[in-house]
N, C-alpha and C positions, 0 to 999 in steps of 0.2 A: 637716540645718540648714546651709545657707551664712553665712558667718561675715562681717558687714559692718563695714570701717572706714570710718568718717565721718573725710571732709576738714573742717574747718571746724568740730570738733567744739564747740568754745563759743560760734558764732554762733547766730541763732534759730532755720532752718532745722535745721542741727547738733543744736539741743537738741530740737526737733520728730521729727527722725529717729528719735534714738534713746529716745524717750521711746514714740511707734508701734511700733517694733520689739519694744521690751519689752511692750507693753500686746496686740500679736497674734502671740503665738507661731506660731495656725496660719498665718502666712504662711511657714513655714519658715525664716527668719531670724533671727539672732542677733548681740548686738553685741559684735563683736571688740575694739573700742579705739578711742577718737580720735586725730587729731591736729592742728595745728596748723603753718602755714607755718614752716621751717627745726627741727621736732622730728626727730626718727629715731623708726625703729618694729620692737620686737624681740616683736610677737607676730603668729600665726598669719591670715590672714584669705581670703575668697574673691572678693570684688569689692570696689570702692574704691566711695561716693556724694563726688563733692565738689562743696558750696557756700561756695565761699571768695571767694578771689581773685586773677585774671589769674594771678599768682607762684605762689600757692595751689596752682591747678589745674594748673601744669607739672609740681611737683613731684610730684604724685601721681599724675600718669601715666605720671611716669618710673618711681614706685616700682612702679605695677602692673606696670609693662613689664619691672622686673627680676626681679618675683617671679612674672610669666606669668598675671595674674591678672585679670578684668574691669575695668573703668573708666567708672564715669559722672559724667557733669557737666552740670549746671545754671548754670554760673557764666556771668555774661555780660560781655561786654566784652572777648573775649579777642584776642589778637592776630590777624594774619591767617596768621601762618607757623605758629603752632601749629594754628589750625583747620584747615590745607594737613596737617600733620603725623599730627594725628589720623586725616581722611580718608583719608590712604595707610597706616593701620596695616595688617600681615598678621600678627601674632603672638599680638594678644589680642581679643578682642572689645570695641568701645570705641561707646560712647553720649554722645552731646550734642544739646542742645537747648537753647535759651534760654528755655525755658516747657516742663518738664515735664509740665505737666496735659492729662489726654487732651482732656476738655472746651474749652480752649482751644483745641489743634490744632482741635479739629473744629469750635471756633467760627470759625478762620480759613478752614477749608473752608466756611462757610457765607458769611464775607465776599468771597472770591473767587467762589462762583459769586453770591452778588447783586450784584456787580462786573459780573458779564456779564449778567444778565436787567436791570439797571439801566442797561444803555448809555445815555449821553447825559445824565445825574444828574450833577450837582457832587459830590465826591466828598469826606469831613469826617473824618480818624481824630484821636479824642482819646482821651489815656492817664492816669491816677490813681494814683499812689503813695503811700508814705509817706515823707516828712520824709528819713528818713537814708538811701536809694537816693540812689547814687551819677551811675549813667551816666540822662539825657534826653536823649532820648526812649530808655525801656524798650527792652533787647532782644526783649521781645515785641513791643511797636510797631513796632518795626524790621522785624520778619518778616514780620506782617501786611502793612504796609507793601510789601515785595518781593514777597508772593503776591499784590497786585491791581495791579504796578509803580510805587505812589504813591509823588511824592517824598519821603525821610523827615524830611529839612529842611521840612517841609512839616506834619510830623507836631506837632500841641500836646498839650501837657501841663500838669499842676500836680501839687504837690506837699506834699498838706494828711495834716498829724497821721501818724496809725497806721493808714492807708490800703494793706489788701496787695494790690491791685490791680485798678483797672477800666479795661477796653478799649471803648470806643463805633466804631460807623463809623456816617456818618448821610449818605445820599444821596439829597437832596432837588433841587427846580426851583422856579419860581416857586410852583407849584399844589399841590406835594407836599413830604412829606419820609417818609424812613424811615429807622428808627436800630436798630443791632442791637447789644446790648450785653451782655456777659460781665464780670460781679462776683464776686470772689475775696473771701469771707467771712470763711477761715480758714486761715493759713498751712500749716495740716494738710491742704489737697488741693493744693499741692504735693509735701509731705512723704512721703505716702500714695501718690500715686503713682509717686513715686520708688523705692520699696520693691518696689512692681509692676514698677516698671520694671529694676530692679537683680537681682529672681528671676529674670524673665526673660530677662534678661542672661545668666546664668550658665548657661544653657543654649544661649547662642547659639554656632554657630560661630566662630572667628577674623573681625575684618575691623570695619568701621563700619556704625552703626545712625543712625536719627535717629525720630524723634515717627512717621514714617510707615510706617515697620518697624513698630513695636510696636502700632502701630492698625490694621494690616492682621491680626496675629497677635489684635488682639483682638477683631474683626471676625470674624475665620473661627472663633474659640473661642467665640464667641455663636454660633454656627449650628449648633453641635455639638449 
């Protein structure tokens, strides 16, 4: 069993974590302990999940870094010299992504290549959150956004109720339109994949991962 500490253990995601982890043991998982930005942490753990914040997420990269131990994060809005940081790590194996969810990645794989069979189409990304998201336009918007080069100033939003997340792209002309759209139901397919994603962390070599590592590994483990 790898032993998981949750960053941001009292947020929703936090309590979504560890409330899956407890409910599928066979995922091989167990919950270590939370914590919370500027706590210390005097028990045992294997990977780090952190959905916190910018501050959040530093510190608990430095903790894996000192204890040689995995590190993922979902947290968005982070700086740019930490993302620089991450990407040069060689000591632990370390994961980020602004959108955990495989189904996401691979809805942005589907909006980038309709990007290309759409040549010549107006191009429309609109994003759906809820109420207490912080950073608009979404770091998932953002992403999408750089895999078809749209500008992200460019990108709308709104921001109604307890909304966890929907992504539209809709590339129409006068004659047409087509809209291709990913709805986040349940903040437990984040949560859930992140558990997937944080197993298979712990198997990884030394070095940085992103959405497209782990969807190639889960691409070749379905053909098995």
């Amino acid at each position: 069993m790898k032993r998981v500490l949750i960053n941001g253990i009292n947020g929703k995601m936090g309590q979504a974590l560890k409330r899956l982890i407890e409910a599928q043991p066979e995922l091989g998982l167990t919950f270590a302990g939370g914590r919370e930005s500027g706590e210390t942490v005097d028990f045992p753990f294997d990977v780090i999940i952190d959905f916190s914040t910018p501050q959040g997420a530093q510190e608990a990269f430095a903790l894996a870094k000192h204890h040689r131990k995995a590190f993922l994060t979902g947290t968005t809005n982070l700086p740019e010299t930490f993302l620089f940081q991450m990407q040069q790590e060689e000591k632990i194996p370390v994961f980020y992504a602004p959108n955990v969810s495989l189904s996401v990645y691979f809805f942005t794989q589907l909006v980038k290549q309709a990007a290309k069979m759409y040549a010549g189409y107006k191009i429309n990304l609109h994003e759906i959150h809820h109420v207490h998201k912080k950073d608009a336009p979404s770091g998932t918007a953002k992403n999408i956004a750089a895999a078809i080069g749209f500008p992200t100033q460019e990108v709308s939003y709104e921001r109604i109720g307890e909304t966890v997340g929907t992504h539209s792209a809709t590339f129409s002309t006068p004659l047409d339109e087509i809209t291709l759209t990913h709805k986040a139901l349940n903040r437990d397919l984040f949560a859930d994949s992140a558990l997937h994603i944080a197993k298979w962390l712990c198997t990884c070599e030394k070095g940085f991962y992103t959405m497209k590592d782990f969807a190639n590994f889960k691409l070749k483990e379905g053909k098995k």
